[in-house]
C-alpha positions as CSV (number, residue, x, y, z in Angstrom):
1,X,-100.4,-26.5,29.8
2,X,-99.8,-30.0,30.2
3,X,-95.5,-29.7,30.5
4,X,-96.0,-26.5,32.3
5,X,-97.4,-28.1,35.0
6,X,-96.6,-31.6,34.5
7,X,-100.6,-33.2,35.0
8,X,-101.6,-36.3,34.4
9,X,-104.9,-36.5,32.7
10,X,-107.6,-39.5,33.4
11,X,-110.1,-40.6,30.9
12,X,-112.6,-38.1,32.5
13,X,-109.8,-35.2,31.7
14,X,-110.3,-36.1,28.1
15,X,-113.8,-36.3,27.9
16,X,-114.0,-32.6,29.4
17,X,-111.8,-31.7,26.7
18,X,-113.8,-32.9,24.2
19,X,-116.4,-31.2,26.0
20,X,-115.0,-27.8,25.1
21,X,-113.6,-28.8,21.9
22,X,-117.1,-29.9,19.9
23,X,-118.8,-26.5,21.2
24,X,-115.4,-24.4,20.1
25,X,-116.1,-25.6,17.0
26,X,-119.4,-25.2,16.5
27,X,-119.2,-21.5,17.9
28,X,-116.2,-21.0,15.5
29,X,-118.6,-21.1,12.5
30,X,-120.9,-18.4,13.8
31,X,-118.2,-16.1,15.8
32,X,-114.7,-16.6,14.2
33,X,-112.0,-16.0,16.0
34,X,-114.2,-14.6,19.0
35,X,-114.4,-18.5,20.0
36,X,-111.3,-17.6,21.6
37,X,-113.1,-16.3,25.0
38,X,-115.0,-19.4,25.2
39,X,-112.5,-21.6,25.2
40,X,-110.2,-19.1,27.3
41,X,-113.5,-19.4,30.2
42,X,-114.6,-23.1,29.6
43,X,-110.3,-24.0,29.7
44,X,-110.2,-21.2,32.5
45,X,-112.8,-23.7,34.9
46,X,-110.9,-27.3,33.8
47,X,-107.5,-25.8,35.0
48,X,-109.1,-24.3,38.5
49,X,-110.3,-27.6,39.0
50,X,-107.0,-29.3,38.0
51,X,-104.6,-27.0,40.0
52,X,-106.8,-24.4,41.6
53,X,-105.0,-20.9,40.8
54,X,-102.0,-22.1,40.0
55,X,-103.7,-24.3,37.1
56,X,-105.4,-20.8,36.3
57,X,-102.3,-18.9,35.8
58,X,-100.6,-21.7,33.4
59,X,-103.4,-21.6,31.3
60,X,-102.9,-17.5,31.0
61,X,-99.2,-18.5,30.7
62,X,-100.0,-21.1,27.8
63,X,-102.0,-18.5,26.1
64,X,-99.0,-16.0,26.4
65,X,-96.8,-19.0,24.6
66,X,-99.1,-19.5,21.8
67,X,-99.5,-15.9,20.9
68,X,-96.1,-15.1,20.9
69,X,-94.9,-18.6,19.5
70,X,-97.6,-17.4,16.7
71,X,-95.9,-14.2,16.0
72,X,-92.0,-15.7,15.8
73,X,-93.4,-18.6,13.3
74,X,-95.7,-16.0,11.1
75,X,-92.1,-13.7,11.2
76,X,-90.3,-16.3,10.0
77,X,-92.2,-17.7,7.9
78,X,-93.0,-14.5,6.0
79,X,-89.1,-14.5,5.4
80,X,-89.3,-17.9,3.9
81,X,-91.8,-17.0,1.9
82,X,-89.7,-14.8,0.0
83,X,-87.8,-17.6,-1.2
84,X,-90.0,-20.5,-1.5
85,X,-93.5,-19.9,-3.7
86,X,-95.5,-23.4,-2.8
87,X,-98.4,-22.3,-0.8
88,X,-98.8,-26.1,1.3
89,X,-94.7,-26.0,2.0
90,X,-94.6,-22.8,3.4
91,X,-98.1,-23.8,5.4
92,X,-96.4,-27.2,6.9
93,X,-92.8,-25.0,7.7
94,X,-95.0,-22.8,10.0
95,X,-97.0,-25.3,11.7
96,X,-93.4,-27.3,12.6
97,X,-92.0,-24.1,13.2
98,X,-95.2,-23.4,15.7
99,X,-95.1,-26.5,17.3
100,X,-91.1,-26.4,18.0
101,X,-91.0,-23.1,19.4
102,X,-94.0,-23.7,21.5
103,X,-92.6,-26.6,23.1
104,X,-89.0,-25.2,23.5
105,X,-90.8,-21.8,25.1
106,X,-93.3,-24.2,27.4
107,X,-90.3,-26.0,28.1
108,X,-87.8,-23.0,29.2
109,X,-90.6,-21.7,31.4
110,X,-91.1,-24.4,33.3
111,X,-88.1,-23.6,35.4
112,X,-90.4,-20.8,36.5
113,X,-93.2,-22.1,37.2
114,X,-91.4,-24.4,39.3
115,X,-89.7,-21.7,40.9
116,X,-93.5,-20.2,41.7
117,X,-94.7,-23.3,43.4
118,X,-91.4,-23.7,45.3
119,X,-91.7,-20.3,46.6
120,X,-94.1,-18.1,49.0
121,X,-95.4,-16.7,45.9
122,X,-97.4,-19.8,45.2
123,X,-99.0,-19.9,48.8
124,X,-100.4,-16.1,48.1
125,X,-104.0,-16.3,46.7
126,X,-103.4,-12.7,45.4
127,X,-100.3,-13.0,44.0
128,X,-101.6,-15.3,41.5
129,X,-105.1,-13.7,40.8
130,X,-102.9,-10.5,39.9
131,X,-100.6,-12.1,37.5
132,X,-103.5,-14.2,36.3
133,X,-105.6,-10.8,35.0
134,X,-102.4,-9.2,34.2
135,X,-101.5,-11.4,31.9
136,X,-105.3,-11.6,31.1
137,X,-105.8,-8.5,30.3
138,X,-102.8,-7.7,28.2
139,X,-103.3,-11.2,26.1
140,X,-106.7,-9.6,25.7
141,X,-105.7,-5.6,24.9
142,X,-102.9,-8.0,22.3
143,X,-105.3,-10.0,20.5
144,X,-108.0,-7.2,20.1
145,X,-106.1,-4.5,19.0
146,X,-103.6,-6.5,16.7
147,X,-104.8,-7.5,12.8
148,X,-105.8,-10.7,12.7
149,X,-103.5,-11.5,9.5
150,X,-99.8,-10.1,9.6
151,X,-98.8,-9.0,5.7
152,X,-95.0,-7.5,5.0
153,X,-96.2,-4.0,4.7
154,X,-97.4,-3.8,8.3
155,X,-94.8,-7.0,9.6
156,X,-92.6,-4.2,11.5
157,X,-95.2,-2.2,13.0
158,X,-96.8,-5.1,14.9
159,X,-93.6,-6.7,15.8
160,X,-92.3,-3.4,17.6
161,X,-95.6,-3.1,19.2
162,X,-95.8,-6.6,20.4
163,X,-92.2,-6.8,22.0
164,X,-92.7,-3.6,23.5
165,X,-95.8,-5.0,25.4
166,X,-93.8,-8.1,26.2
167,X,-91.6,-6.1,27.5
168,X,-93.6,-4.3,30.0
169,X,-95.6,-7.0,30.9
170,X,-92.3,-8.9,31.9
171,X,-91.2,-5.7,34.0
172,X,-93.9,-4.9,35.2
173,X,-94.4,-8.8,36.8
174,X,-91.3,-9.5,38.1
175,X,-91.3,-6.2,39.9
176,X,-94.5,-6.7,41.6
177,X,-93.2,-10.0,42.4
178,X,-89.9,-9.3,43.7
179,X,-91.8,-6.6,45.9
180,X,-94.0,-9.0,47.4
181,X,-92.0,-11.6,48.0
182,X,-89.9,-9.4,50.0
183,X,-92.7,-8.7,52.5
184,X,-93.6,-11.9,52.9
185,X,-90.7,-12.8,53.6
186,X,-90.0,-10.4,55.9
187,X,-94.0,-10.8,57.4
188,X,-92.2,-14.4,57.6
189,X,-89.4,-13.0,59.8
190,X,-91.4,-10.7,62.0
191,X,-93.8,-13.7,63.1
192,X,-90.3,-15.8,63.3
193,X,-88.7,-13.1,66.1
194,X,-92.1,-12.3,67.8
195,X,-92.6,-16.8,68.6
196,X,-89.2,-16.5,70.0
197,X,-89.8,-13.4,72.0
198,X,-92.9,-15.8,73.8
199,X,-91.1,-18.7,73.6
200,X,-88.1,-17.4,75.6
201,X,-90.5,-15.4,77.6
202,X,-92.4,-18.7,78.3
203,X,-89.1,-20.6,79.4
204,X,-87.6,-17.2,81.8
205,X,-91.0,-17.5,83.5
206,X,-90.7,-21.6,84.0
207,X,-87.2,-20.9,85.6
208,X,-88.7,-18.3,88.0
């Protein structure tokens, strides 16, 4: 989240993360992997107040990254595993593997999310509650749904499913924005043409 939107986090930045960290871990012993809405809510509130919606939609964004970043390194490193037996190797390959493709995706899509904030898009309060539960939602319908270990047997299967949902979900958002942006922008030209209308209505009735 941090190089999608560039922050710059104070002491009392930290200490709110540590805030949601101790608890996450604590709730991990009794609920597993369910911690995950926690920290998605308690994450959810320290972004609004970093960046409003804007911080809101990275964090969706970053959860995106990390799920899909988590399903390249598992398919890779179920490959390597083929070839290399040592249990903590092949445990250290993915994490690096995680980490690099994380960063390199975070990376590539900050070129959009600077695009966003550079555009109308970023002004519209709706636009980015809608992408927000969009990508919400289907991060949500993903990580419900999908097993919670990936094995060979069933390796193909989730890998289809997953970059057919990707798929859509990238459809699906650049058409709704595309669409929008278009009538703001042409909102923006109507308002445009009707203050020239009154102000060259305003000057013929000066001359008169």
């Amino acid at each position: 989240m941090k190089i999608l939107n560039n922050f710059h986090y104070t002491v009392r930045d930290y200490l709110s993360m540590l805030g949601i960290l101790i608890p996450s871990g604590i709730l991990y012993i009794f609920i597993e992997e369910y911690t995950i809405f926690f920290l998605i809510v308690a994450v959810g509130i320290f972004a609004y107040h970093k960046n409003k919606w804007m911080g809101i939609t990275s964090l969706i964004i970053a959860l995106v990254i990390s799920y899909i970043t988590n399903l390249i390194a598992t398919s890779i490193n179920i490959i390597i595993a083929r070839f290399i037996y040592t249990a903590p190797v092949v445990d250290l390959m993915y994490l690096v593997l995680f980490i690099l493709t994380s960063v390199i995706i975070a990376y590539t899509l900050t070129y959009f999310i600077k695009q966003l904030s550079g555009s109308y898009l970023s002004l519209s309060k709706k636009y980015l509650i809608f992408l927000s539960t969009f990508l919400l939602i289907s991060f949500i319908v993903s990580y419900t749904f999908m097993p919670s270990t990936i094995d060979t047997n069933r390796f193909t299967e989730v890998t289809i499913i997953t970059v057919a949902l990707f798929i859509f979900v990238a459809i699906a958002i650049i058409s709704f924005s595309f669409i929008l942006l278009r009538q703001i922008q042409y909102k923006n030209n109507m308002e445009e043409i009707e203050s020239y209308y009154k102000y060259t209505l305003q000057i013929e009735n000066i001359n008169h």
